[in-house]
N, C-alpha and C positions, 0 to 999 in steps of 0.2 A: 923508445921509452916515453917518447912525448905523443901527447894524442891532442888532437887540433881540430876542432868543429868551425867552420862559417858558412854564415850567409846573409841573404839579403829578403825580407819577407815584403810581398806584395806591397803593405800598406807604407811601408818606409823602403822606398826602393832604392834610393840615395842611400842608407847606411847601412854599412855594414853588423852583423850581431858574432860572437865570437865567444867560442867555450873552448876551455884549454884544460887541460890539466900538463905541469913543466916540470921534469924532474931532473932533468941537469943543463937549465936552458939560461944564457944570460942575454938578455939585451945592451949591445952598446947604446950608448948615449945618444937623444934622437928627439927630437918634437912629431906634434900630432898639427895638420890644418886646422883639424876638427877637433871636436871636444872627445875625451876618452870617459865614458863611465861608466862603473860594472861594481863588482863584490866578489868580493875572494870568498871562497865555497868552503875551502877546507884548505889545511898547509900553511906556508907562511912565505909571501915575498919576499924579498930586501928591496929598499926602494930608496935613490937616490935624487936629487932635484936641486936642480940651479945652482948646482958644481961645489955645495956648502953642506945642502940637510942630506940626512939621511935618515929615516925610518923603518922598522916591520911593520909589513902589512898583514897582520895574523888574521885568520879565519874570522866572519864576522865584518869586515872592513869595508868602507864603500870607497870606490874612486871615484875622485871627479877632480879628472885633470883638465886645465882649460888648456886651449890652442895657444899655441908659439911655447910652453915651459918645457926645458931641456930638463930630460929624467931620464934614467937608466935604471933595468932591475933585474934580480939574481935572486937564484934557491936561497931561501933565509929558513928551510927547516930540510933536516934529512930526506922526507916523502915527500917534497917539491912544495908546489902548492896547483889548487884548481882553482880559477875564475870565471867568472863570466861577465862580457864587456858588450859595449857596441860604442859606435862612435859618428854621432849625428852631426852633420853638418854644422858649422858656426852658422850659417845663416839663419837655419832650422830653427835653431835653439834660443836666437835672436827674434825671430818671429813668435816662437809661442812666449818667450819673454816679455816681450812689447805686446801682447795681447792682453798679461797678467798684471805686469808693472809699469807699462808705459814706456819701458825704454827697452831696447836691444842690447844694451851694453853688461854684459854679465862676465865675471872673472871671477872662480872659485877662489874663498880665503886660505883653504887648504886641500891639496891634493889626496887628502888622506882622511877620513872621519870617524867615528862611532856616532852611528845613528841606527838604533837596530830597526825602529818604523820605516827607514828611507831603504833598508837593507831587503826588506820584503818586501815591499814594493817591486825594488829594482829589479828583485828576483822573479816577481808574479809577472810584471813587465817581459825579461829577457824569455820566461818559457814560456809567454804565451804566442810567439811569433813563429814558436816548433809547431805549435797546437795546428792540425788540417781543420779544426771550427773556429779559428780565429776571425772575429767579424772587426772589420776597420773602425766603425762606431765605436764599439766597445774600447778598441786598441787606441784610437785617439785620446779617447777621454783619461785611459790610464797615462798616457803617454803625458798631458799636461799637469794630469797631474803630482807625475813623478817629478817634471820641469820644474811647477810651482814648489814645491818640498825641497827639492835642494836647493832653488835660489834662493828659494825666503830664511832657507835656517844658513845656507854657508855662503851666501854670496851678498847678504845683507842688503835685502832688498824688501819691500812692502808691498802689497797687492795693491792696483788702484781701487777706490773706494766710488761705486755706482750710486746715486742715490732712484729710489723708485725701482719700479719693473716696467719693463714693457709687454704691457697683456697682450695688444693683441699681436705683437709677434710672438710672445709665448701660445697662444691660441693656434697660429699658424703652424708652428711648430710640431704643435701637439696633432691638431689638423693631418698633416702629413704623415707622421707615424701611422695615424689609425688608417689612410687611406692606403699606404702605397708599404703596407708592413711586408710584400712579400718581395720588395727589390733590394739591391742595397745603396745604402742611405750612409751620406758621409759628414760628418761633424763640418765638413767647409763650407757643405751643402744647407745644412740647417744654419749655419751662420750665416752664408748670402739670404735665405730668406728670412731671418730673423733682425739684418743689421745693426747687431753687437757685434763683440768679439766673443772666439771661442768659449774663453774664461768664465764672461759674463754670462752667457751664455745656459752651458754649465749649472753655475752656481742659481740663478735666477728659476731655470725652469725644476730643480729639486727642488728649491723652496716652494714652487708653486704646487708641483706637483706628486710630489714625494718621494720620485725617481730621478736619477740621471737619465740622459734621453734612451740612452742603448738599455738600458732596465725594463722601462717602458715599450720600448719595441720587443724588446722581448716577453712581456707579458701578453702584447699585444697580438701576439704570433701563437702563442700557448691559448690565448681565449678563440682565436679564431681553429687551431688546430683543433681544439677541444668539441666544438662546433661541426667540424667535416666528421670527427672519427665519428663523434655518435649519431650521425648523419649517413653512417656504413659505408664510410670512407675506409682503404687502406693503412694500413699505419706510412708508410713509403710517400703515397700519394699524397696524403696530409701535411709531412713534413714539407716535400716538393712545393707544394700550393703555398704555402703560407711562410716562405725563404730561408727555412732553416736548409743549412749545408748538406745533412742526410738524415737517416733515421734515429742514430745514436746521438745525434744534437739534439734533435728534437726530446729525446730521453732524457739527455740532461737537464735541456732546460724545466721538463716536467718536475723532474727530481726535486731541483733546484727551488722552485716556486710553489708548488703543489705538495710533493712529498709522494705522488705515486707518479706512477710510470702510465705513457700510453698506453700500455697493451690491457694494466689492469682498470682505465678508466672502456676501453676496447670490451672486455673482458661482464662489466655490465649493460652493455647494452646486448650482449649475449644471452644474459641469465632473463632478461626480461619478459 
């Protein structure tokens, strides 16, 4: 009656990801090392904490339990409930923490919220680690950004404030994408050559540039792709050459930016 998804994606190989659906499942009382945070999908938990509260976690709900809090939880509706969680290391959490805020020290105010923007997020986040085009770039950037959204609204915390940019490590930055667009390219990567942090990072080179970095690489893949096809390039070989994961990424990313598909950008250089 209960059905139990996990794993553990490439880019966060330390944490575990986990989709449930419970219909007659309780957990006894128990701590996490780690941080536990997810979104109840549909259903309704019961949810107990620090031997005193107890709450439903109805559909809509975001968790965010911090490490060492004793909780326990139970069917709190007839049809159980679904969620979906994962549970990143305290150090993890502590490190993109202290990239955004200066400190490592983070403890949720409450293990239980309405927040229906941090709910989609967490949701865009947990299925994009299914996704076989999941690029790390991309996945980092969402990943701090989720970090920064739940600290800053429930954990009462403030961004540290940068003044200036640094162009020409924005420049370098930028530099690297156009060169090296068809390997993969890691947000930790761009941060040793740009000497900020992540965060700053981030935020600085959208401002400059009008993208997040993984945006940018990705359009930069698409101009270049766009380049070989009408060039009487394969659609396969194009994709390959220019590091999208296969042909049907490369589609999307068309999709996504452009509004036509390779085949029909393919498609005039045919009629020509």
């Amino acid at each position: 009656m209960n059905t139990i998804k996990m794993w553990r994606p490439g880019v966060l190989a330390d944490t575990l990801f986990l989709w449930a659906n419970y219909r007659d499942h309780r957990f006894q009382r128990h701590f996490h090392e780690e941080f536990a945070i997810g979104i109840i999908e549909d259903g309704c938990q019961a949810f107990a904490y620090d031997a005193k509260h107890r709450v439903d976690l109805p559909r809509g709900t975001v968790c965010l339990i911090s490490p060492g809090m004793v909780h326990e939880g139970w069917v709190g509706a007839e049809n159980g409930w679904t969620y979906r969680m994962f549970y990143p290391p305290a150090a993890q959490v502590g490190q993109a923490a202290e990239d955004i805020f200066g400190t490592p020290d983070v403890t949720f105010n409450s293990p239980a919220v309405d927040d229906p923007e941090l709910h989609l997020l967490l949701q865009r986040l947990h299925q994009m680690t299914a996704s076989r085009h999941l690029q790390g770039l991309e996945f980092e950037t969402l990943y701090l950004a989720a970090i920064r959204m739940a600290v800053e609204r429930h954990a009462g915390r403030r961004p540290q404030v940068v003044q200036g940019r640094h162009w020409p490590a924005l420049r370098q930055v930028r530099d690297l994408l156009e060169e090296r667009y068809c390997e993969p390219i890691s947000l930790f990567e761009l941060k040793e050559l740009a000497g900020i942090s992540k965060f700053h990072l981030l935020r600085q080179f959208r401002a400059t540039y009008g993208l997040p970095p993984h945006a940018y690489l990705s359009q930069v893949r698409v101009r270049r792709a766009s380049s070989m096809i009408l060039a009487g390039n394969c659609l396969a070989d194009a994709a390959a050459a220019v590091g999208f994961v296969d042909q049907a990424h490369m589609t999307h990313a068309f999709r996504r930016s452009l509004g036509y598909t390779p085949g029909m950008l393919q498609a005039t250089r045919s009629a020509a």
